[in-house]
C-alpha positions in Angstrom: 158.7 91.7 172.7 159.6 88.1 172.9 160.5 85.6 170.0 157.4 83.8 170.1 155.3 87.3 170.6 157.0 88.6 167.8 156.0 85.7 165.6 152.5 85.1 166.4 152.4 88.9 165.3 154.2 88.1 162.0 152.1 85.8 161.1 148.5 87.7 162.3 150.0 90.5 159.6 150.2 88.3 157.2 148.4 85.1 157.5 144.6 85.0 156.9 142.1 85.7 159.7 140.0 82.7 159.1 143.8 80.3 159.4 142.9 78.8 162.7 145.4 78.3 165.6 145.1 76.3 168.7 145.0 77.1 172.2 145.3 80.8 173.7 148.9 81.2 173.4 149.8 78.9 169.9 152.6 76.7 169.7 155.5 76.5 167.4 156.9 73.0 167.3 160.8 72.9 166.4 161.7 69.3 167.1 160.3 65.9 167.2 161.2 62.0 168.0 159.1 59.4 168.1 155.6 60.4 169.3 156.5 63.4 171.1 157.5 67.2 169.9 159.1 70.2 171.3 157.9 73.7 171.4 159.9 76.6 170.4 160.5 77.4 174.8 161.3 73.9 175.5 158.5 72.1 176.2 157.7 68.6 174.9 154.2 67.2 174.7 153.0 63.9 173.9 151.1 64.6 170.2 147.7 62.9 170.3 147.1 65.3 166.9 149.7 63.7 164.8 149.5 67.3 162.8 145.6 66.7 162.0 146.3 62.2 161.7 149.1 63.5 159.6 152.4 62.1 160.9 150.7 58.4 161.2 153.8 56.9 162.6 156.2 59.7 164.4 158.6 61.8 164.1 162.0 61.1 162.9 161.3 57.7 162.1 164.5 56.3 160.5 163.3 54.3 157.5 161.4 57.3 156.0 164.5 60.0 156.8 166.7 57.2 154.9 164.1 56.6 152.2 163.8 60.2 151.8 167.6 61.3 151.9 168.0 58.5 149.6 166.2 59.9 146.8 167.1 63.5 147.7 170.4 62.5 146.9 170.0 61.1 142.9 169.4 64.8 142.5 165.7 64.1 141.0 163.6 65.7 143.3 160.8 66.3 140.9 160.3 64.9 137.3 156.4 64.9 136.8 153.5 62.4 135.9 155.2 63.4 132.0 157.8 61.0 132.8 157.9 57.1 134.2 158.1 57.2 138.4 159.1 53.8 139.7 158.3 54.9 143.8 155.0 55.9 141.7 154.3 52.7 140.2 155.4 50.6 143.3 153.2 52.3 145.8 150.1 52.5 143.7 150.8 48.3 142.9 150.4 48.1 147.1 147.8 50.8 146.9 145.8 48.9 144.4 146.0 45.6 146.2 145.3 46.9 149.7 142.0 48.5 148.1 140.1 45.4 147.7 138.8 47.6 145.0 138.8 44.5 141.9 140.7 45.8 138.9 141.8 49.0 140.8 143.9 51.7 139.2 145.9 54.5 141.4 146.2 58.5 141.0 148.0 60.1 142.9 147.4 63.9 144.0 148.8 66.4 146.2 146.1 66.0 149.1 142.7 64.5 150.5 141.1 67.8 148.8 142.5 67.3 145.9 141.6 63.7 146.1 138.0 64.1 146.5 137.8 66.5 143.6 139.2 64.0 141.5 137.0 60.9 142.6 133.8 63.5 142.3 135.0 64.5 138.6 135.0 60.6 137.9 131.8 60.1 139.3 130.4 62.9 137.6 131.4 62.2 134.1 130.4 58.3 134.7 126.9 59.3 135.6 126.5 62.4 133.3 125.8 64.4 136.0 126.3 67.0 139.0 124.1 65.4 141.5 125.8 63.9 144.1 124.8 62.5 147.5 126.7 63.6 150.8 126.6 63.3 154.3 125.4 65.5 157.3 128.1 66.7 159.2 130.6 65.7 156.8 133.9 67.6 155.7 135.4 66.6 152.5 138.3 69.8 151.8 138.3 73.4 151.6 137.9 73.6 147.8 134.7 74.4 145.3 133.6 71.0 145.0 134.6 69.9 148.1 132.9 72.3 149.9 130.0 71.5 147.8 129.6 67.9 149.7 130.3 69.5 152.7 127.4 69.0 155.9 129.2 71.2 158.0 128.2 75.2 158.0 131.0 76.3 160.0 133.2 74.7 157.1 131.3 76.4 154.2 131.6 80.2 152.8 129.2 80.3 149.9 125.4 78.8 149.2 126.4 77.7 145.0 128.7 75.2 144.1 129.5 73.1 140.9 127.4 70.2 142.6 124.0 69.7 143.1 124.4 68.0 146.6 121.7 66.2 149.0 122.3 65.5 152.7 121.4 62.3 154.5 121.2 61.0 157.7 123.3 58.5 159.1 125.8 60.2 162.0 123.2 62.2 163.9 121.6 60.2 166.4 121.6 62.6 169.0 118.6 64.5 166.9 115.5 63.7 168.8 113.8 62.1 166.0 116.3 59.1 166.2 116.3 58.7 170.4 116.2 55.1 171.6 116.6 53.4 168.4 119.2 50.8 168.3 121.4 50.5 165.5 119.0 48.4 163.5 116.4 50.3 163.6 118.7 53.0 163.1 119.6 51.7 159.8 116.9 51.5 159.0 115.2 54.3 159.0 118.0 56.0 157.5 117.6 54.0 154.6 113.8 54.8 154.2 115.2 58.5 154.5 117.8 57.8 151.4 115.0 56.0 149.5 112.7 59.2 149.8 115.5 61.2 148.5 115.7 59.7 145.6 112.4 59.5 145.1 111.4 63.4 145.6 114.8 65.7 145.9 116.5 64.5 142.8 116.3 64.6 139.3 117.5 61.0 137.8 121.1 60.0 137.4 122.3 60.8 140.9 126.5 60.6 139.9 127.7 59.5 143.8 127.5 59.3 147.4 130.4 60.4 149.2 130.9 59.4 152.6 133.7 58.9 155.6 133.8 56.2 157.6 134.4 58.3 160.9 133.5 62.0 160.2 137.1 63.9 161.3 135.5 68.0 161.3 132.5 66.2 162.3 134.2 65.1 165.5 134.9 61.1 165.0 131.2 60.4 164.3 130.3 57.7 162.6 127.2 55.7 161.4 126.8 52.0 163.1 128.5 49.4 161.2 126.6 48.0 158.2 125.1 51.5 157.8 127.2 52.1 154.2 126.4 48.3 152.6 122.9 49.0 153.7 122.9 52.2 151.6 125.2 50.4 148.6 121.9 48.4 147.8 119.6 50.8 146.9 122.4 52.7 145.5 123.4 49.6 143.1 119.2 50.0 142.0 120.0 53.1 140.6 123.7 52.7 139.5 124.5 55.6 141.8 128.6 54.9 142.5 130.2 54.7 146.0 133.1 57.2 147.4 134.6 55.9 150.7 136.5 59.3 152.2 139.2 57.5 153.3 141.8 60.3 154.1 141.6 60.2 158.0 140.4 56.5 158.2 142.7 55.0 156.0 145.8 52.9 156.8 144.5 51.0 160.1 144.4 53.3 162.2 140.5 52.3 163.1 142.2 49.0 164.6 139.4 47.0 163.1 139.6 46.9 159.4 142.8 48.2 157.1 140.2 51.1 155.6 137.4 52.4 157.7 135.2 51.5 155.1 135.5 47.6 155.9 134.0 47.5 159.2 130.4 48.0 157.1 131.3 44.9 155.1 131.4 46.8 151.5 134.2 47.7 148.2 133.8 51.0 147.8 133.9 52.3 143.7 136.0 54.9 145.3 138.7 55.2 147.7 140.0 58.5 148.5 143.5 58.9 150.6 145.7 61.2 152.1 147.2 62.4 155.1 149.2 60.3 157.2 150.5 57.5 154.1 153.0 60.3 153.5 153.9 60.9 157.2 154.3 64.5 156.7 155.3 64.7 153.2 152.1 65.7 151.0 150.4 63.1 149.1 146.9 62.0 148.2 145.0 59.6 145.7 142.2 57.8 144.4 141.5 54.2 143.7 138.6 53.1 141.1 137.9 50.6 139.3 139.7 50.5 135.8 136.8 51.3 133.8 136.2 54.6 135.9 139.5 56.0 136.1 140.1 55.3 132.2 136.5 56.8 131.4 138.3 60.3 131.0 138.4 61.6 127.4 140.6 64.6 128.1 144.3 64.9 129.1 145.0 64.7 132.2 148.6 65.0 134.9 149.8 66.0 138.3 152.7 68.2 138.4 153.5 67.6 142.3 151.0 64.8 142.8 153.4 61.4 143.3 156.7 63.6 142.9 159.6 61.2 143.7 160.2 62.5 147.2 156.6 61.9 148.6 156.5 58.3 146.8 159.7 57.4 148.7 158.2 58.7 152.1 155.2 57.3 151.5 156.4 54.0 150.1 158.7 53.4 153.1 155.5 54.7 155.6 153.1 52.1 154.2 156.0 49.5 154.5 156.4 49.8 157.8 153.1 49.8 158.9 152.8 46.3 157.5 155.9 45.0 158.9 155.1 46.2 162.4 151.5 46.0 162.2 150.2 49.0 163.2 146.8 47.8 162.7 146.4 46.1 165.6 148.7 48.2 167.4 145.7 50.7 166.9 143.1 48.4 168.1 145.4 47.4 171.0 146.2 50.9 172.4 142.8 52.5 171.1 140.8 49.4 173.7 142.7 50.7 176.7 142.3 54.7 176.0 138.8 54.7 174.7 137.7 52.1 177.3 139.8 53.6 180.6 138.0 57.2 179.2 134.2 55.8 179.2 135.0 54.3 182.5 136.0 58.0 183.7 132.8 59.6 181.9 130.2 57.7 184.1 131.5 59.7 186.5 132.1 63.1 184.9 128.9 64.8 184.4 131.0 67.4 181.7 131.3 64.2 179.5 128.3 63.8 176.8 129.9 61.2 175.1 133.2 59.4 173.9 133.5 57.4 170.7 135.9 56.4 168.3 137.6 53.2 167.0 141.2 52.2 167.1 143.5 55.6 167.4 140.8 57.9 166.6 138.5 58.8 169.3 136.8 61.8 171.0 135.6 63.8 173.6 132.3 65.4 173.4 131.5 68.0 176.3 128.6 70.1 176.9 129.5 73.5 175.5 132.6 74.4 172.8 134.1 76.8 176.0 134.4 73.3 177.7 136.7 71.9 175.0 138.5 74.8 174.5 139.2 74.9 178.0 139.9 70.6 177.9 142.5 71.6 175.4 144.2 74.2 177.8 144.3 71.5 180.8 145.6 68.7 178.4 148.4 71.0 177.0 149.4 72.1 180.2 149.8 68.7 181.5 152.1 67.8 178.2 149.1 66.3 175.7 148.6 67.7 172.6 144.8 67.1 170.8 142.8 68.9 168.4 139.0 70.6 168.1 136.0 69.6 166.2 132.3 68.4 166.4 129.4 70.3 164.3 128.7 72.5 167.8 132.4 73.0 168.7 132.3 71.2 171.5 134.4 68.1 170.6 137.9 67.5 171.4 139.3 64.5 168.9 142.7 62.6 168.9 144.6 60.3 166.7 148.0 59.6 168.1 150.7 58.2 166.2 149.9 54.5 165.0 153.1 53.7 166.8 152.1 54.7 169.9 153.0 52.4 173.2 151.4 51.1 175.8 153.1 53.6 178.1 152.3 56.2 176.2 148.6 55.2 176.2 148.5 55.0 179.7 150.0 58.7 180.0 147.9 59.9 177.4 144.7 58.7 179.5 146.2 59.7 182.4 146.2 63.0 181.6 143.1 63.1 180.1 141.1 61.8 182.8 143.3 64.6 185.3 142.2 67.2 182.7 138.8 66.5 182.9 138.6 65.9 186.6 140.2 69.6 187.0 137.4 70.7 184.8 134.7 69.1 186.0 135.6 70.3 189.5 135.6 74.0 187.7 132.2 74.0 186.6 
């Protein structure tokens, strides 16, 4: 049996069932530079997955390696939250600033899970209670609480959970009920909707709503902009505190505001992060205001969460998307994909829809065999991208933040082949 046969077999004995793998014949990567990897037999691919918006700004990027070997080499690779941590402190000072959250404080936690569960436990000991309000279609980790808030069935294995969650509306316009409103009207009604909530599904004291930006299970759906300061203010009637999901938004990579939750013109309470501001090296976090994250009476410490090594990858990743500014990088190369693929869907009857802002945009086709099959064409041709969409039927990207112009242009060109060679299939 060959190498790779031989592995995918190790790991069926002894992985989980449910630990999903892409395409038919799953990859292992063994190398990367820049914004391209290499399979285990050779192959490099252009990665418009960034290992689930995870290595925000490439592979074998210089001034994290050095930032990283740097500390590697004091011999502290790990000290705990029991003891001062100067990467700590210096990246939660750029953290708390970047927020726009007034008075913010910083903690720092292993991952976007992790993260949520901390804002939630915030939220509910603020409020005195387990009520919280979510969104449809949303994913916010794999966890007890998490999964709580989660809108997504495929993403949920039991009915109970430690909070009492409600479901709006806000990134389902393709239900019938909402055809041909435009996003005002859109709005809202969904605002009506939230008001009726809270007027007949809820006890009082609802703790939170938590809610990202672009939904990234969801398949890069997203409520129209304004949508979340719309909600704020009858939030703010009750007191009922804000959680901006932030783990696959944050950083820029939308193009059009630093933290997805600025293009709807409101401060979160809470920020929740993750993912890519390590660049492959775990780390997550929270940013409230100071009287919420000092509210708890108990003890409380991370053993891994801001260990030495993370805070120097992460310190040195958030450094250089400022200097290069990646931001509008994003918004640059995200115009000339997302616009060259609508032009392609007006002719591609396969295409239901494609959407995103910045370096974070999808493909919705008519049936999940479609994407799976999209995914096939685009790895065969060299592109890398990921599943998603509450049917299945979504294929979502988020290059590298560092992504060229080039590259853009050879990501879309394969795209638009891929779906040309599938269109012609069906």
């Amino acid at each position: 049996m060959p190498e790779h046969e031989t592995l995918l077999a190790r790991h069926r004995a002894v992985m989980p069932d449910w630990l999903a793998l892409n395409y038919q014949q799953p990859l292992e990567l063994v190398a990367g530079k820049g914004n391209r990897v290499t399979d285990s037999e050779g192959r490099t691919y252009l990665d418009f997955f960034s290992g689930i918006l995870t290595n925000m700004i490439g592979y074998d990027v210089p001034e994290v390696r050095e930032a990283v070997e740097r500390q590697i080499a004091t011999g502290i690779v790990h000290t705990s939250t029991a003891y001062l941590l100067r990467g700590q402190v210096e990246l939660a000072e750029k953290i708390a600033r970047l927020s726009g959250i007034e008075d913010a404080k910083v903690f720092f936690t292993n991952s976007g899970t992790e993260a949520n569960e901390t804002a939630l436990l915030l939220a509910a000991y603020a409020r005195r209670s387990d009520q919280v309000l979510a969104m449809r279609q949303a994913y916010h980790g794999r966890s007890f609480g998490a999964t709580g808030v989660t809108g997504h069935a495929g993403w949920k294995n039991i009915s109970f959970s430690p909070l009492n969650a409600h479901f709006l509306h806000g990134t389902d316009r393709h239900l019938p009920q909402f055809a041909g409103l435009n996003d005002a009207d859109y709005i809202k009604v969904c605002v009506e909707d939230l008001r009726h909530v809270l007027a007949t599904a809820v006890a009082r004291d609802v703790a939170a709503l938590i809610a990202e930006p672009i939904q990234g299970v969801g398949g890069f759906t997203m409520a129209p902009d304004g949508l979340f300061a719309a909600y704020k203010e009858v939030l703010d009637e009750h007191g009922i505190l804000f959680i901006s999901d932030e783990v696959q938004t944050g950083w820029g990579r939308t193009g059009s505001s630093f933290f997805g939750i600025g293009d709807h013109g409101v401060t979160p309470d809470m920020l929740t992060f993750a993912k890519g501001l390590g660049n492959g090296f775990a780390v997550g976090g929270v940013v409230a205001r100071r009287e919420l994250m000092d509210s708890l009476h108990a003890v409380g410490l991370s053993t891994f969460g801001g260990n030495p090594i993370s805070m120097a990858a992460a310190n040195a990743t958030l450094d250089y998307v400022l200097d290069h500014d990646l931001q509008a990088n994003a918004a640059k190369q995200g115009e000339i994909i997302i616009g060259g693929l609508r032009e392609a869907a007006a002719r591609l009857p396969i295409v239901k829809d494609v959407r995103g802002k910045g370096l974070m945009f999808a493909i919705e086709l008519e049936t999940p065999a479609q994407a799976a099959a999209l995914m096939e064409e685009t790895r065969e041709r060299g592109l890398l991208g990921g599943k998603g969409g509450l049917y299945g039927n979504a294929i979502r990207m988020a290059p590298p933040l560092t992504l060229t112009e080039a590259e853009a242009a050879e990501g879309l060109g394969i795209l638009i082949d891929s779906l040309e060679a599938l269109n012609e299939a069906v």
